[in-house]
C-alpha positions as CSV (number, residue, x, y, z in Angstrom):
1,X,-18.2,45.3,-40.7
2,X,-20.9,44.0,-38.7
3,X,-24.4,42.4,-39.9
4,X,-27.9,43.1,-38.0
5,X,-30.7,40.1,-37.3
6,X,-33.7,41.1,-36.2
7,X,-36.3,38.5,-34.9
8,X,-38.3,37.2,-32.0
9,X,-37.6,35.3,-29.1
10,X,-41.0,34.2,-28.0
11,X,-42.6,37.5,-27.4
12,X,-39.3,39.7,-27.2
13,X,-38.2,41.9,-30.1
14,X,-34.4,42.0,-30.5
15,X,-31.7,42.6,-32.5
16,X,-28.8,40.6,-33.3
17,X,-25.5,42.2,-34.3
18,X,-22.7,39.9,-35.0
19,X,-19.3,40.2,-36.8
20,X,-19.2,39.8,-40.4
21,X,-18.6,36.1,-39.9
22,X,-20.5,32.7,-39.9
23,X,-23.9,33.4,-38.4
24,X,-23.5,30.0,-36.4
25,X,-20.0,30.5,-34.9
26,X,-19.4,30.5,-31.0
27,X,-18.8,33.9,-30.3
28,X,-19.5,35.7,-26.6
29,X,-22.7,36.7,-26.0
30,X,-23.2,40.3,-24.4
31,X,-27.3,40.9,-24.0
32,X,-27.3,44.9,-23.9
33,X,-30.2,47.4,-22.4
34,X,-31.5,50.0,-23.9
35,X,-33.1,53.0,-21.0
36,X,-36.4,54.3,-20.3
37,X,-38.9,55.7,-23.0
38,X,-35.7,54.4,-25.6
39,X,-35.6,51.4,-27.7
40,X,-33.3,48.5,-29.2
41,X,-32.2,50.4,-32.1
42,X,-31.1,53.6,-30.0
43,X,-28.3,51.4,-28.8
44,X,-27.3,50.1,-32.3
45,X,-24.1,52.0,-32.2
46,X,-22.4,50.4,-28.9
47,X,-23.8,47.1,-30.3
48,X,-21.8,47.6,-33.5
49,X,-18.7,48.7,-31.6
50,X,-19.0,45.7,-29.3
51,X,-19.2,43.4,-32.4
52,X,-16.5,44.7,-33.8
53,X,-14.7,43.3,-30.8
54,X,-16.0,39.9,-31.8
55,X,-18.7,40.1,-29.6
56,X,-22.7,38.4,-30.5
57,X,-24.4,41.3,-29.3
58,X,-27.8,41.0,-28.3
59,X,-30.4,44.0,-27.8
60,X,-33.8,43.2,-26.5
61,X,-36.9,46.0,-26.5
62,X,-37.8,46.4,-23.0
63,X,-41.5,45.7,-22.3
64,X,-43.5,49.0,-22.9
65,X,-41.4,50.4,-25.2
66,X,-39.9,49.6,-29.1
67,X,-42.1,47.5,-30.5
68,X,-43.8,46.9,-27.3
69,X,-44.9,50.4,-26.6
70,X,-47.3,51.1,-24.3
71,X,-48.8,54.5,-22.5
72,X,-47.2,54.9,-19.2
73,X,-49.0,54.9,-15.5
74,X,-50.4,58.2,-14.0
75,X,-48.4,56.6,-11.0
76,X,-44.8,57.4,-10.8
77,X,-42.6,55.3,-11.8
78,X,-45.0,52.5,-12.0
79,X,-44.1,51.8,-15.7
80,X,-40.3,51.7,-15.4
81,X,-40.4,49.3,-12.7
82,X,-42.5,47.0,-14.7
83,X,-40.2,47.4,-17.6
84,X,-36.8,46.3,-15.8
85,X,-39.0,43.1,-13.9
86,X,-40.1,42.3,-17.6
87,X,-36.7,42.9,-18.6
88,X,-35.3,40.6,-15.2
89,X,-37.8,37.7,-16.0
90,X,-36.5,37.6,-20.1
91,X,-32.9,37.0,-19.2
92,X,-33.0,33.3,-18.7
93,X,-35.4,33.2,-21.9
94,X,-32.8,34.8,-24.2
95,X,-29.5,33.2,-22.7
96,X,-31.3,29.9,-22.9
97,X,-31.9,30.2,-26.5
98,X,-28.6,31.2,-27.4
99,X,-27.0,28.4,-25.0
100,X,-29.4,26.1,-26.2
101,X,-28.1,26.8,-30.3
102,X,-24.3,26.5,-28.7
103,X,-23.9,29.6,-29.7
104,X,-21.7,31.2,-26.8
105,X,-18.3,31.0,-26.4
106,X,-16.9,28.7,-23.5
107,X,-20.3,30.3,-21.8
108,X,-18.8,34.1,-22.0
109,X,-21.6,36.2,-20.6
110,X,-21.8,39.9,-20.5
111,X,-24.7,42.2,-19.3
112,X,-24.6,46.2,-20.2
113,X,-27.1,48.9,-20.5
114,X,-27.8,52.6,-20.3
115,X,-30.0,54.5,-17.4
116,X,-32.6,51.9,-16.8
117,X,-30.5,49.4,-18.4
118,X,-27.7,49.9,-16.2
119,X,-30.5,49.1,-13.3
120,X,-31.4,46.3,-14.9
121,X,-27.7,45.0,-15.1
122,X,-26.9,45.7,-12.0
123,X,-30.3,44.2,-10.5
124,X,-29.3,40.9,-13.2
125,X,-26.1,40.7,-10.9
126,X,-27.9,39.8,-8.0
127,X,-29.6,36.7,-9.3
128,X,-27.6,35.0,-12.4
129,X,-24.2,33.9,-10.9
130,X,-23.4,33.3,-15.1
131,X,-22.9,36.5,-15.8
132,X,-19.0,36.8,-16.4
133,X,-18.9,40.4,-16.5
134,X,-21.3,43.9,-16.5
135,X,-21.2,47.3,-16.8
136,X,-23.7,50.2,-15.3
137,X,-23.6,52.6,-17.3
138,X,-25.6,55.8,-15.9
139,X,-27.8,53.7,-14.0
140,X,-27.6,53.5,-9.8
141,X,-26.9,50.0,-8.2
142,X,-29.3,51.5,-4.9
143,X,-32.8,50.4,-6.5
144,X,-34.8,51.4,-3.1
145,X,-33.0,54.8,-2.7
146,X,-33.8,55.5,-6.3
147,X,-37.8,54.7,-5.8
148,X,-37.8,56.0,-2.4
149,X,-36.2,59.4,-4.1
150,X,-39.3,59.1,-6.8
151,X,-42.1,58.7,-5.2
152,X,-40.9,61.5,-2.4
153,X,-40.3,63.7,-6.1
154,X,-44.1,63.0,-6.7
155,X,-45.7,63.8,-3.4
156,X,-43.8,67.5,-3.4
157,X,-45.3,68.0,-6.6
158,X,-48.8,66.8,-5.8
159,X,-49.0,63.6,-7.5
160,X,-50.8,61.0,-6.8
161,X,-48.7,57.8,-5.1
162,X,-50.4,55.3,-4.1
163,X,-50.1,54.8,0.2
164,X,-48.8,51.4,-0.7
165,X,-46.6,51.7,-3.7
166,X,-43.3,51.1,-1.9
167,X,-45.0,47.5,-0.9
168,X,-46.1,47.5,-4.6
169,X,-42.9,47.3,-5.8
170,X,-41.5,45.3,-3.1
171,X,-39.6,43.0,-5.3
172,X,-37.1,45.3,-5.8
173,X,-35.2,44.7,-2.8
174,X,-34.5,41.2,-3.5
175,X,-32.9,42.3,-6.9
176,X,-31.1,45.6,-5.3
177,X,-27.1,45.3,-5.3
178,X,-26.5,48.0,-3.1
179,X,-28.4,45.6,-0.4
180,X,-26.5,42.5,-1.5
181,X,-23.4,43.5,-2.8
182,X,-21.4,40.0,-2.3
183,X,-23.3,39.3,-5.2
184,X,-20.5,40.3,-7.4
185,X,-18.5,38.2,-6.4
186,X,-15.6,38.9,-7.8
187,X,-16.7,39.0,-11.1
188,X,-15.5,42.3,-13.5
189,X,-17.9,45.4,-13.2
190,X,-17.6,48.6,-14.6
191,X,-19.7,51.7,-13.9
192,X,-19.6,54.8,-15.5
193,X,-21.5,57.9,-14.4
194,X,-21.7,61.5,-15.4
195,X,-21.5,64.3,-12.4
196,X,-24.3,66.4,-13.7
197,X,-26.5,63.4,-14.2
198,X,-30.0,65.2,-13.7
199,X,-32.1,62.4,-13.7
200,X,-29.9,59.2,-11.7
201,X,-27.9,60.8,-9.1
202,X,-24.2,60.2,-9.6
203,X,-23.9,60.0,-6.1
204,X,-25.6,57.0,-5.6
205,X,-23.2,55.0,-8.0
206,X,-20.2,56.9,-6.7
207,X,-21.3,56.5,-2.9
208,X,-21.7,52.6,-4.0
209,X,-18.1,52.3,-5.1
210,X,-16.7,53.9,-2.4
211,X,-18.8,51.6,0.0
212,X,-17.8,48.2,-1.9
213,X,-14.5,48.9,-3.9
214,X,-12.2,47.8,-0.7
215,X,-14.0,44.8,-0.3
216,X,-12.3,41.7,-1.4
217,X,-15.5,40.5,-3.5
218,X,-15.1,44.0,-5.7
219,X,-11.3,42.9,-6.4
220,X,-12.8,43.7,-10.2
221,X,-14.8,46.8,-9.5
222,X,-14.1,50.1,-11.3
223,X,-15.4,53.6,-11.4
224,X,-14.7,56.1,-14.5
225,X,-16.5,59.8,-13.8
226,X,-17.8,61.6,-16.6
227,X,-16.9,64.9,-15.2
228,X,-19.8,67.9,-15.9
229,X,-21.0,65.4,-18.2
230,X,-25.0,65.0,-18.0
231,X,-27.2,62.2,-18.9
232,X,-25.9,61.1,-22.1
233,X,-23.3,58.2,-23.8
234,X,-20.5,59.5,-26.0
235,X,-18.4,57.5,-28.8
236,X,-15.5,58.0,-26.4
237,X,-17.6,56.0,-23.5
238,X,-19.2,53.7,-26.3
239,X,-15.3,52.3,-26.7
240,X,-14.5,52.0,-23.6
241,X,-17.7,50.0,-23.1
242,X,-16.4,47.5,-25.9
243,X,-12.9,47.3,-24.6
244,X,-13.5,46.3,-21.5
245,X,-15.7,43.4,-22.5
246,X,-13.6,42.5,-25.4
247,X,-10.9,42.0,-22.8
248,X,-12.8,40.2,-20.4
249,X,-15.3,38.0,-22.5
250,X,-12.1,37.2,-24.7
């Protein structure tokens, strides 16, 4: 059994999903991300199985969307890089206030998340060296090639894209993995990614691993292909997600 908090921290909406123990216990702390135009409670099931692990499982709503919904830009894509920054400059705010309570377990840290969560942990990676462990679930590690694919989408279909969007967005490059990859640094990482993926290309996660996984700071890399499988999480994947933390948040 598992029991579900939901509150505020500051100004972000989360839930809390914890074993069906003492509210105040150390446990690990894995903060999870929900994907784009989705919401905290849409990932209530891997946050239950991950609790079941003895796991605190934390899922915040992303900015412009849950309880913070918003309409999205005419410009592409202009929204869901503004939700992942929001999402980037929230970590610190959330850890802190569980570290701060002494709520996590010998500082056991793990980052997750779907699609544009899977960005987000991967773009996490890059800048938080207290992260333990993370997995990228549907969700490329190549930031820029994933824009650069956008915005290239939206000019063969006629859309407006502003001349200097790419500048815009320029941030993302500092927070890209794929262009600082020693980041990991050693540290666990598990991606998953379906071959028929119609909106993240598989091959940019796959290409990634193949790049990196020889390298002696991805000793703890690993790949599972979803094969023919699409855009979308199954129980199957939801278990393996909770095993592997449980084994290396433990």
């Amino acid at each position: 059994m598992t029991k579900i908090y939901q509150q505020m921290i500051q100004d972000v909406p989360i839930l809390e999903v914890t074993p069906e123990e003492p509210f105040h216990k150390q446990l690990p702390l894995v903060i999870f991300y929900h994907g784009w135009r989705s919401s905290k409670e849409l990932v209530l099931t891997q946050a239950r199985k991950l609790a079941q692990k003895n796991i605190r499982v934390v899922l915040p709503d992303a900015m412009n969307h849950g309880q913070r919904i918003t309409d999205i830009s005419s410009i592409p894509s202009f929204t869901f890089w503004n939700s992942i920054q929001g999402n980037l400059s929230e970590f610190s705010l959330i850890r802190d206030y569980y570290k701060d309570k002494d709520l996590i377990k010998d500082g056991k840290i793990g980052v997750g998340g779907y699609s544009m969560g899977g960005m987000t942990t991967g773009a996490l990676l890059t800048a938080h060296p207290e992260i333990t462990a993370a997995a990228i679930i549907m969700g490329t590690p190549d930031l820029a090639l994933y824009a650069k694919l956008v915005r290239q989408d939206a000019k063969r279909r006629g859309i407006y894209v502003p001349e200097d969007l790419e500048k815009l967005t320029g941030w993302i490059n500092d927070y890209d993995l794929s262009q600082h990859p020693e980041k990991i640094n050693h540290r666990p990482l598990l991606f998953w990614h379906g071959t028929n993926d119609y909106r993240i290309p598989y091959r940019q996660s796959k290409d990634f691993f193949d790049r990196v996984h020889g390298e002696s700071y991805a000793d703890q890399v690993a790949f599972i292909t979803g094969y023919k499988a699409g855009h979308l999480v199954e129980t199957r994947l939801m278990d393996k997600v909770a095993n592997f933390f449980e084994y290396y948040l433990e």
